[in-house]
N, C-alpha and C positions, 0 to 999 in steps of 0.2 A: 721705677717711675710709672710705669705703666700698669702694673699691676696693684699701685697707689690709687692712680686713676681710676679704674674698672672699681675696686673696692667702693672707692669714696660715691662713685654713679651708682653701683648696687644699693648704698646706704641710704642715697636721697631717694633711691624710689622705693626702697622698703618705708622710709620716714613719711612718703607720698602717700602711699598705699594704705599705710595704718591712719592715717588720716579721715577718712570715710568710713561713715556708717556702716555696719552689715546689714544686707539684705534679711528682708523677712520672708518664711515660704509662702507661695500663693498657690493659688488653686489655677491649673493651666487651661488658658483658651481650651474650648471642647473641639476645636478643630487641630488640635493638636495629640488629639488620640490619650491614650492612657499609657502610652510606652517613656514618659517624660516628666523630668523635676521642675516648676517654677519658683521664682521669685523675685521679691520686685522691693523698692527703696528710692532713696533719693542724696544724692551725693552731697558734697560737704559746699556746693556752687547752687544747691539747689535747683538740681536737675533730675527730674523722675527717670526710671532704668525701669525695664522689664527681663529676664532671665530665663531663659528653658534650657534644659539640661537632659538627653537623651538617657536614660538605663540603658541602652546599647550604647553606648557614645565612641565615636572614633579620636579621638582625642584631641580634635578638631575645632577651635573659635572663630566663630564667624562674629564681628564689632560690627553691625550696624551703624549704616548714619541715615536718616530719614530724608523724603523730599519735605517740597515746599516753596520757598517758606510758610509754616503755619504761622498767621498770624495772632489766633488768640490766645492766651496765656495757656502752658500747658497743665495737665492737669494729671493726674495720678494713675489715671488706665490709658492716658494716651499712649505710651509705646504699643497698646496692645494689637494697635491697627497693622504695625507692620509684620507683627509677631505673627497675626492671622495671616497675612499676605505671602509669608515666604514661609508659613509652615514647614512645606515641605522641605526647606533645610534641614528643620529637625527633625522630622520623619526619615530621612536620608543618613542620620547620626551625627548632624552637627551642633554642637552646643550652639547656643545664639544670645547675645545680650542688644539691648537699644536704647537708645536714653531717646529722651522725648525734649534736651536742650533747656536749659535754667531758663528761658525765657520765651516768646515768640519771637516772632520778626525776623529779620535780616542778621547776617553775621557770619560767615564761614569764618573767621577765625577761632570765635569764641564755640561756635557747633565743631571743630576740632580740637576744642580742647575738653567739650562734652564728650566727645564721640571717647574720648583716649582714658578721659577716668574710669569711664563706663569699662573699657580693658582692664585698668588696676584693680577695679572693685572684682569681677570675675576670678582675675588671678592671683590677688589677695584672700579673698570671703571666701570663692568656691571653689577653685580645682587647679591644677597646672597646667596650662595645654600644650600639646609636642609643636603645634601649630596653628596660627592666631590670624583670620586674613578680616583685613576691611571691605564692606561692603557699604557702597554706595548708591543708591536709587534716586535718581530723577536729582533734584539739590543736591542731593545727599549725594551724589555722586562729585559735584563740585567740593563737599566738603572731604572727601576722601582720595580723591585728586590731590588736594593740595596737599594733607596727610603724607600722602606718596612722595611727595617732592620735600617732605619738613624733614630733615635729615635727622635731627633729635628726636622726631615720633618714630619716623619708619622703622628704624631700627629695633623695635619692639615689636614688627611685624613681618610676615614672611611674603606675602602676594595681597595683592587688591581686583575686585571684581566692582567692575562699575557697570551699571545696568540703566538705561534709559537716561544716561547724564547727560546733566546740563553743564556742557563742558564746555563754554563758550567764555566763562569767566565773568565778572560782575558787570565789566564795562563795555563787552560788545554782545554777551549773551541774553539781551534783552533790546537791542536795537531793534526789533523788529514790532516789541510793541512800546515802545515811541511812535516808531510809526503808525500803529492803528492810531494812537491817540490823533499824531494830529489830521492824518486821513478819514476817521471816522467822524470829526467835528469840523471836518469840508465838507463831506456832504451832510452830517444830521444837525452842527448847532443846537445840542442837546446837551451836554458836557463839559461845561454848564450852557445853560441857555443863557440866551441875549440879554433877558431883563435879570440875571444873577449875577453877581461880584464875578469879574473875570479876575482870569492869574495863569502863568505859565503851563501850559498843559505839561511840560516833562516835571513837576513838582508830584504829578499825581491827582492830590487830591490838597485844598488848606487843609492845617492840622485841626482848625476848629468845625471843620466841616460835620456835619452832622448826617449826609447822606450814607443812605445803606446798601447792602448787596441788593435786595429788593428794588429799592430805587434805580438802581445802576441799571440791572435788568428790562425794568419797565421802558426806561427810555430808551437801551437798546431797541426790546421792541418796536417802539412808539414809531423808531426810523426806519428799521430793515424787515420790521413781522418774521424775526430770525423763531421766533418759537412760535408761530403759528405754519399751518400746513399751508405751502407754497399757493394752492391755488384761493386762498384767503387773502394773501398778502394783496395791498392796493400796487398798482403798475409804478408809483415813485418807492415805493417799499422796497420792491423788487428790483430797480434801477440802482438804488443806493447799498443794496444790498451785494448785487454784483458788481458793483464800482470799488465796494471796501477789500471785496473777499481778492480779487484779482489783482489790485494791487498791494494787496499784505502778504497776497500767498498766506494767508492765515484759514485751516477748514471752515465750514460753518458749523460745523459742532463743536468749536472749540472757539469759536469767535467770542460768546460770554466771559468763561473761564479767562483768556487772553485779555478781555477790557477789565477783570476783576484786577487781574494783576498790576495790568498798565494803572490800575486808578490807587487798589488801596496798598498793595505793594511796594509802588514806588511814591506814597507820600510814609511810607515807614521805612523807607531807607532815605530819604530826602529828609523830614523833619528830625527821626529819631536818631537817624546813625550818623546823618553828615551837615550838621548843623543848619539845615534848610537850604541847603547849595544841591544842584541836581545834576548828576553826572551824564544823564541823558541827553543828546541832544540829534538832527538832523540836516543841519548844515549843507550845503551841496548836495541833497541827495534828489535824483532825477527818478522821479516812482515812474511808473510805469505800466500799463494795463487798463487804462481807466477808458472811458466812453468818450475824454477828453480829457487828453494828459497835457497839452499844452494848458487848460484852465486849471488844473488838478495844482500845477508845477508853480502859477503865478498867484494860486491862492491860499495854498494850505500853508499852517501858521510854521513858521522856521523859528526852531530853537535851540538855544546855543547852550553846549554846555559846560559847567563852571571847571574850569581849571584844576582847581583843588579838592573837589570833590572829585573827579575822574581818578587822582593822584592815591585819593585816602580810600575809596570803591577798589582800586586794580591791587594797593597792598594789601587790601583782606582777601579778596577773590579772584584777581587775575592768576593763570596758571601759564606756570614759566616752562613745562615741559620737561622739568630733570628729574624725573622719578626716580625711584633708588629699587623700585621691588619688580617682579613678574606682574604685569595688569592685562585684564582680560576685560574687554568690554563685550555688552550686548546691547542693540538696540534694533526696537522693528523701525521698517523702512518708509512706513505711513504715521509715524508718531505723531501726532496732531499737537503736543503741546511742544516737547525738546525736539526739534526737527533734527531729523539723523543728519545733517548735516554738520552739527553740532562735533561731532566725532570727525569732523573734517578738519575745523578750528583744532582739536587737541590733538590728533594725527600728525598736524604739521607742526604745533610746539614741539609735540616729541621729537619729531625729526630733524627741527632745527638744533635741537638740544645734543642732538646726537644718541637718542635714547632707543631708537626704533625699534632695539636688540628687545627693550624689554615690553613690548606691545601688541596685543594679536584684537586686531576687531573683529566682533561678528556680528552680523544682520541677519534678520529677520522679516519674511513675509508676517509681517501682523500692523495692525492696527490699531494698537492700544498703547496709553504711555505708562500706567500704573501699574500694569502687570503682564507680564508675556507668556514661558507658559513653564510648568514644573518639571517638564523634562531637561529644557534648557536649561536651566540653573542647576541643576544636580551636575551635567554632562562639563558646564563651565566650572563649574569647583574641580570635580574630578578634574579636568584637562591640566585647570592651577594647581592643586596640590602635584600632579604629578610635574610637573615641571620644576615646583621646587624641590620634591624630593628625589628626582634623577637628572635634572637638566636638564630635559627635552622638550624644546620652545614647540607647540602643541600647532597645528594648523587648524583653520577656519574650515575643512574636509572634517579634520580629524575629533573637532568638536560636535560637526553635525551627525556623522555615526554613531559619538559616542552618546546622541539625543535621543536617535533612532533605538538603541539599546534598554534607556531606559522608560521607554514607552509603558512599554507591559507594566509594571510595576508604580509608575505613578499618572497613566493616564495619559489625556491631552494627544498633543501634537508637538510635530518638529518641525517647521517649516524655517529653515536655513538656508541662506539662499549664499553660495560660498562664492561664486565669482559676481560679485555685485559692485557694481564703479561708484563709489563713491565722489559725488561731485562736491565744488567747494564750497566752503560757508557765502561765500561771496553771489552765489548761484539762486541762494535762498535768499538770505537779506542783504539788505542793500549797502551795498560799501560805503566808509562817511572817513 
């Protein structure tokens, strides 16, 4: 019976496999050196891939899943961005494939089941590999999370490296901007202004809406002079500006970027994904930091979120914590967009799950959320393969030496910082 089984699962995924186009060879990023094979295609969903292929190769798959979410339709050289970004994977001898997702927008279910063709087509079209790991960045680490936990996918893979993840899940890992939204529109009334059609701020944005990043920008301005040099800004600029940043805990370099999301993000998972229902909401939450938090607390707009959209948000994205593989996270300690706290939420799923066995975090002295640095990531594969291939669960020490090693050879820095307290999500945004 069993050996009926195994046959009959071989069969659907050779029938799977043949399914999809072959790739075509392409000409590889120039930042990818001259030691490497490309190629690039689009699956049978409609989803663009990009391919390199080392001429040294250790016979090593790293499956990409990108962050995000991108919202605009993707397009044919878009995997290329991340291709550039972790070069040095391949440079290092790792085969590397990424899809660029059938669509924009929102969707960790459907970007795992992008991410997983993007595997068959590799291991149908171009080579066998002794070893296949998912790699997650930023979203993309939310989609490769859950990957870990989908017991039908994992099983096709050996280890996971999740890197700057947004590991908070759909329905609490964005709590925080809700709260810019409705803190930012106590004190600017910009978002929309007074004399435009008011609506729910956790909606986003209406679908018929016609304003732009531009626009969005400008009014940021208009309130906080967040892009102009401080001693420009007028004395209420300044006032509202510190009022927003200290009670979001949000940087101010990153305070745009977080109201892009909070507006056009969450009206493409409010209109497109959950049938105009918003899963967002701030209910009893007592902010705190502001110039006056008792007016802050009686004025800012309270909104409640739908039931059933939290419901049909947490089945694509929420992450239950029962990973099935070896996972190695990284994330630096000043990440301005996925706040390292973030790794505190998934910490403790794992742990509730009883999973802890298969989980090793590491941080990072750095400040950047899109890319950390190229020693790291060599040092954290090396640490995962060898763990899958001897058993030996790797330490947060034993990663940082192994950063320090590869220094010479690709550059950069190590800054690891191995006894670092990770405090809880709850520390950072606010419980609801």
């Amino acid at each position: 019976m069993r050996a009926t089984i195994v046959v009959a699962m071989l069969w659907a995924f050779a029938a799977h496999a043949e399914d999809m186009p072959a790739p075509a060879p392409a000409k590889c990023p120039d930042q990818l050196g001259a030691g490497a094979e490309c190629w690039s295609g689009k699956d049978r969903n409609g989803a663009y891939y990009w391919i390199a292929k080392p001429k040294a190769w250790n016979q090593v798959l790293i499956v990409h899943a990108h962050g995000g979410p991108r919202l605009p339709t993707p397009q044919a050289d878009s995997p290329i961005e991340d291709l550039v970004r972790f070069a040095v994977m391949v440079k290092a001898g790792y085969a590397w494939i990424g899809t660029a997702y059938r669509r924009g927008g929102y969707g960790v279910a459907m970007a795992v089941e992008d991410m997983d063709n993007s595997r068959l087509i590799f291991v149908d079209k171009i080579a066998k590999p002794r070893r296949i790991i998912a790699h997650g960045q930023s979203w993309g680490g939310n989609v490769a999370a859950k990957l870990d936990e989908t017991p039908s996918l994992a099983r096709f893979y050996d280890g996971v490296l999740l890197t700057s993840g947004v590991l908070g899940g759909g329905t609490h890992g964005y709590d925080y901007r809700i709260d810019l939204r409705a803190v930012y529109n106590f004190y600017c009334r910009n978002h929309p202004r007074p004399d435009e059609p008011q609506y729910p701020l956790n909606i986003g944005l209406p679908a018929n809406s016609t304003l732009s990043n531009a626009d969005l920008q400008a009014r940021i301005d208009e309130c906080t002079g967040v892009q102009q040099p401080a001693a420009a800004r007028s004395e209420a600029q300044k006032r509202n500006l510190a009022n927003i940043l200290a009670v979001t805990r949000i940087p101010e370099r990153t305070l745009v970027s977080h109201m892009n999301w909070a507006t056009f993000l969450f009206r493409d998972i409010v209109a497109k994904r959950l049938d105009g229902r918003a899963p967002f909401g701030n209910i009893g939450v007592q902010y705190r930091g502001a110039s006056d938090d008792a007016a802050l607390n009686a004025g800012v707009a309270r909104l409640a979120a739908d039931p059933q959209a939290v419901a049909k948000l947490a089945e694509d994205s929420d992450l239950s914590g029962r990973i099935a593989l070896p996972t190695i996270t990284l994330h630096a300690i000043d990440d301005p967009t996925a706040f390292v706290e973030h790794e505190a939420r998934y910490r403790d799923s794992v742990a509730a799950a009883g999973k802890s066995d298969l989980l090793v975090q590491n941080f990072l002295d750095e400040h950047d959320h899109s890319y950390l640095t190229a020693p790291a990531y060599v040092a954290a594969l090396e640490a995962l393969l060898n763990w899958i291939d001897k058993g030996a669960k790797p330490t947060p020490a034993e990663i940082a030496a192994a950063c320090q090693r590869h220094v010479k050879e690709f550059g950069e820095r190590c800054n690891f910082v191995t006894d670092y307290k990770l405090q809880p999500y709850a520390s950072r945004v606010y419980p609801r």
